[in-house]
Every structure is written in structure tokens, then in C-alpha cells.
N, C-alpha and C positions, 0 to 999 in steps of 0.2 A: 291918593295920587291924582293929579290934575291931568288932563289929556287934550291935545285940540287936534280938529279935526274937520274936514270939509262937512258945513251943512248939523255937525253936531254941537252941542253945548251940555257940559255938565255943572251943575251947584252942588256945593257942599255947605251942608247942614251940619254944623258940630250941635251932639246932643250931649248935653252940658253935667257936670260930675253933680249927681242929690241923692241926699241918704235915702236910706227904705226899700230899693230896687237892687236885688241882688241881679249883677250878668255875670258876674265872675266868681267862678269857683274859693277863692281865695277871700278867706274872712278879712272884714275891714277893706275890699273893695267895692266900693257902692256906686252904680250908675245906673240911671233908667234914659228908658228911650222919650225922645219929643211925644208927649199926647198928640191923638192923632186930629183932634180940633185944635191943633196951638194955632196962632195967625199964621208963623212960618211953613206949616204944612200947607194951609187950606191954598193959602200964595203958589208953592208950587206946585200942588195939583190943579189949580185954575190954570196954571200957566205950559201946562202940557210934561212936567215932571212925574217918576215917576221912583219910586226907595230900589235903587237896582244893587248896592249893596252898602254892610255896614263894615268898618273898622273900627278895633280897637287899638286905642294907645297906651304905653306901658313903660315902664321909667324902672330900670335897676339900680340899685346904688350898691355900685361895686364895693367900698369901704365897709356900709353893714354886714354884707354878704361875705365877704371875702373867707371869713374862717369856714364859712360853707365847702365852696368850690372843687378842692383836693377833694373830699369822699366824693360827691356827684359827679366828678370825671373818673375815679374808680366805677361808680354804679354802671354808670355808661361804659365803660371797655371791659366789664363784664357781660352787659347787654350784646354787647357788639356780637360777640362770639367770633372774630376775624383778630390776625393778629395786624397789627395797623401801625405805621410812624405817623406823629403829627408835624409837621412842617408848618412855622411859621413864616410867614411873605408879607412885606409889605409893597411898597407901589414900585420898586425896582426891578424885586428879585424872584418873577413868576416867568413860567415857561407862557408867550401870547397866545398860542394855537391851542394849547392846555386852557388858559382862560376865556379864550371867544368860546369855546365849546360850552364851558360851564355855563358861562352867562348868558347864550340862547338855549339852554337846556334849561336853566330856571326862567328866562323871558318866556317859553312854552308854557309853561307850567304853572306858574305864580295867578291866582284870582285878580281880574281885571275887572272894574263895576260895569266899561264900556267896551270890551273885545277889545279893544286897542292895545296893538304891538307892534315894539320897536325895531325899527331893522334889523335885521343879522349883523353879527359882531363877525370881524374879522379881527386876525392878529395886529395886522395892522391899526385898526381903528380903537382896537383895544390899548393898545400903547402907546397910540398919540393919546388917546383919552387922559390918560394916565400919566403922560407926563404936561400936560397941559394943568392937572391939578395939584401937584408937584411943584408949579412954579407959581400956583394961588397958594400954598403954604397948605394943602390938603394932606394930610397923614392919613394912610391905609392901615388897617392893621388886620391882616387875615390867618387863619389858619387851614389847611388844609391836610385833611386824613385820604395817606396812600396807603390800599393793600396792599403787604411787604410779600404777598408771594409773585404776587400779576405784577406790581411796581404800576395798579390802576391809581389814577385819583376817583374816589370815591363818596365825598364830601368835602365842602368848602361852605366856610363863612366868613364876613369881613364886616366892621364897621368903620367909618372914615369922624376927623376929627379936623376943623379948622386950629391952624397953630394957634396957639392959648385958648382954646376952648374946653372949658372940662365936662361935657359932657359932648360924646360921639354919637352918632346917628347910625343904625343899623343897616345896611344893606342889602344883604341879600343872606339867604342860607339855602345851601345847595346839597341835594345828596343823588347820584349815580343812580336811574331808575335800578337795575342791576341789582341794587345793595339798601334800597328800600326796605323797612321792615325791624332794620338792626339799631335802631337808636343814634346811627350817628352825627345825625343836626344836634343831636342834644350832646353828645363828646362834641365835634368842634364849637360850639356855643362854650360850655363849659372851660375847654380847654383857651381859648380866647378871653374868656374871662378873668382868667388865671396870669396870661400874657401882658391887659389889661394893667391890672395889679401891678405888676412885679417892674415893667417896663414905661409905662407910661403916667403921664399926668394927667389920665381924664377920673373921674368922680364918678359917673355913672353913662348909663346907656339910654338911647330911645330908642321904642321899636314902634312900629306899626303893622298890624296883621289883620287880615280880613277875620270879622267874628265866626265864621263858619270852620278854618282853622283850629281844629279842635287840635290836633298832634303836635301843631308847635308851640301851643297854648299851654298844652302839658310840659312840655320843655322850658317855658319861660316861666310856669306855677314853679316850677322845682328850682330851677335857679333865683327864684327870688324878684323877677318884673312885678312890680305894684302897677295897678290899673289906675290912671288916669283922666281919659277923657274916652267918648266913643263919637266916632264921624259918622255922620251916611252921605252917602254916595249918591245923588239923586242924578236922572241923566232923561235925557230929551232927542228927539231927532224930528228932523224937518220932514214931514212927509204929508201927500195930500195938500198941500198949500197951509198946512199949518203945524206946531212943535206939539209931538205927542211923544207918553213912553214908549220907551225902544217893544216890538214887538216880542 
């Protein structure tokens, strides 16, 4: 994630996919990190950088996977232990006051390399958003799991897709502190993946998660995200009359 910010500056260091270094649980993903003498390191720890965090990048391909998906959204709504409806929403047909919440409830939440967070979401601002990408040719494709006894929303996820692009980008996954604990980022993940398929013309997924992300790591080993690439997050601030790591 790129951030700007009065007085701050952050660099991203993509540490590049070489065999022999396992980080990812999942055979046949191989990546290691920058050696800590490579030139690009030494550059920015000279220059007041400092490794504030890492992501990983990860690439599903819906079409391989697909005959998967049916059991792993069975596993999950046994997991759940809740009985649940999934509702699929694209960019039109969401309640906005339902989705400003969500989406400051994972902007609290979500690993940030530099504490930087985005203003509060209102209905309002939620839905111009929304249809301002709607008329960029932006497709939404979300799911969201309501407890059918409360009638809560209880998790949301969504990935967005440029018209003829076949691969969508991930946005966000969201689950009701509340209802923590019960598996269900990986039901609507899952079940999204399914929607995916059956609905749409995209090919696969891209996701990005902080490496420390162990839970939804597990979510994405099971559905099938192959590892990619990994970032780091290096970040700086201006203090003292000169750019050192953040304290």
C-alpha cells in the first residue's frame, strides 16, 4: 500500500520470487527475502529507512481451483457453527450505512506499514465512491454472510474487476469483531469464489496481505492462492532535521 503524508516518505522494496527459500507453507512456493548487504538495502538504511513491514503477494486461478470450492465452503459453514445466508452485492445493491461501517471497521483493523488511516466512511461517501467507479467500468463483486437469527451482517468480502479484465483484485475481507473465531473470511472468500465461476469472466484473483497474517494465510493455502512475489514496506520520517525510522 502506498501512503503520503505531511513530512513522511515511504519505499517499496519488491523482494524478488528465487528458488531455495521457503516463506510459504505451500510446496512449490519459493521466495526469500533481500540479503541484508544487497546494494538496495545498504541505500536505504544510509538514507534513514527502516523494514517497518512485509507483504505477500498471491495469485488464485479460479479455473484450476474451481472443482475444489463446493467442499471448502461446506468445511467452512461447518466451521461456522452459526446458521448464516450468503448474499451476493455488487456496486449497486448494498444497504450504505451497512457498508461505511464495514469498511471503517476493517480500515481500524487491517496492518498498516506506516499507521496511516483513511478517513471515516460515510454512506454518503460510500456511494458516491461507488458509483463514480461504475462509470470507470469498475465491477464489484462481493459477498456478504448475515446471521439469519440477529439478521447481523457478520462478514464481507469483495474483489473489484476493470471491464475486460480477467483477473480482479482483492479488496478487502471483513468479519464482525463479534463473530471472530468462526471461520467465516474463509466462507465468504470461498463462497465468492464460487460466484466468481459461475457469474463472471475473470480467470483468477490477486490478493495482497501482510506476511504476519497468519489466519487469512490459512484461508487463502486452502483455497488454492499460489505465492508470487513478497514486498517490504520500508518507511522514514522527518525528525531531528534529518529522515530516520519511524520510532
Amino acid at each position: 500500500m502506498n501512503h503520503d503524508g505531511l513530512a513522511e516518505s515511504q519505499e517499496t522494496a519488491s523482494l524478488k520470487r528465487l528458488p531455495n527459500s521457503d516463506v510459504s507453507q505451500r510446496s512449490g512456493d519459493k521466495a526469500t527475502a533481500t540479503p541484508a548487504d544487497a546494494p538496495a538495502v545498504n541505500f536505504l538504511l544510509a538514507h534513514g529507512y527502516g523494514l517497518d513491514m512485509a507483504e505477500k503477494i498471491s495469485m488464485l486461478d479460479l479455473r484450476a481451483n474451481a472443482p475444489r470450492f463446493a467442499a471448502i465452503l461446506e468445511h467452512y459453514c461447518r466451521a461456522a457453527g452459526l446458521d448464516v445466508d450468503v448474499e451476493a452485492n455488487g456496486t449497486a445493491d448494498v444497504g450504505w450505512e451497512e457498508m461505511a461501517r464495514i469498511r471503517n471497521e476493517f480500515n481500524a483493523d487491517v496492518p498498516s506499514s506506516d499507521g496511516w488511516r483513511p478517513a471515516a466512511e460515510t454512506a454518503e461517501s460510500v456511494s458516491e465512491r461507488f458509483r463514480i467507479e461504475q462509470g470507470r467500468g469498475i465491477t464489484r463483486y462481493g459477498i456478504l454472510i448475515r446471521h439469519r437469527a440477529s439478521g447481523d451482517a457478520v462478514a464481507y468480502t469483495e474483489v473489484t474487476a476493470m471491464r475486460g479484465a480477467r483477473v480482479a483484485q482483492q479488496n478487502l475481507t471483513w468479519v464482525d469483531r463479534r463473530y471472530r473465531g468462526r471461520k467465516l473470511s474463509g466462507l465468504a472468500k470461498a463462497a465468492n469464489a464460487i460466484r466468481l465461476v459461475t457469474e463472471g469472466n475473470i480467470d483468477a484473483v490477486e490478493t495482497w496481505n501482510a506476511e504476519g497474517d497468519r489466519a487469512m494465510w490459512a484461508v487463502n493455502d486452502r483455497l488454492g492462492f499460489a505465492l508470487t512475489n513478497v514486498e517490504g514496506e520500508w518507511f522514514s520520517v522527518y525528525r531531528d532535521e534529518r529522515w530516520q525510522p519511524q520510532a
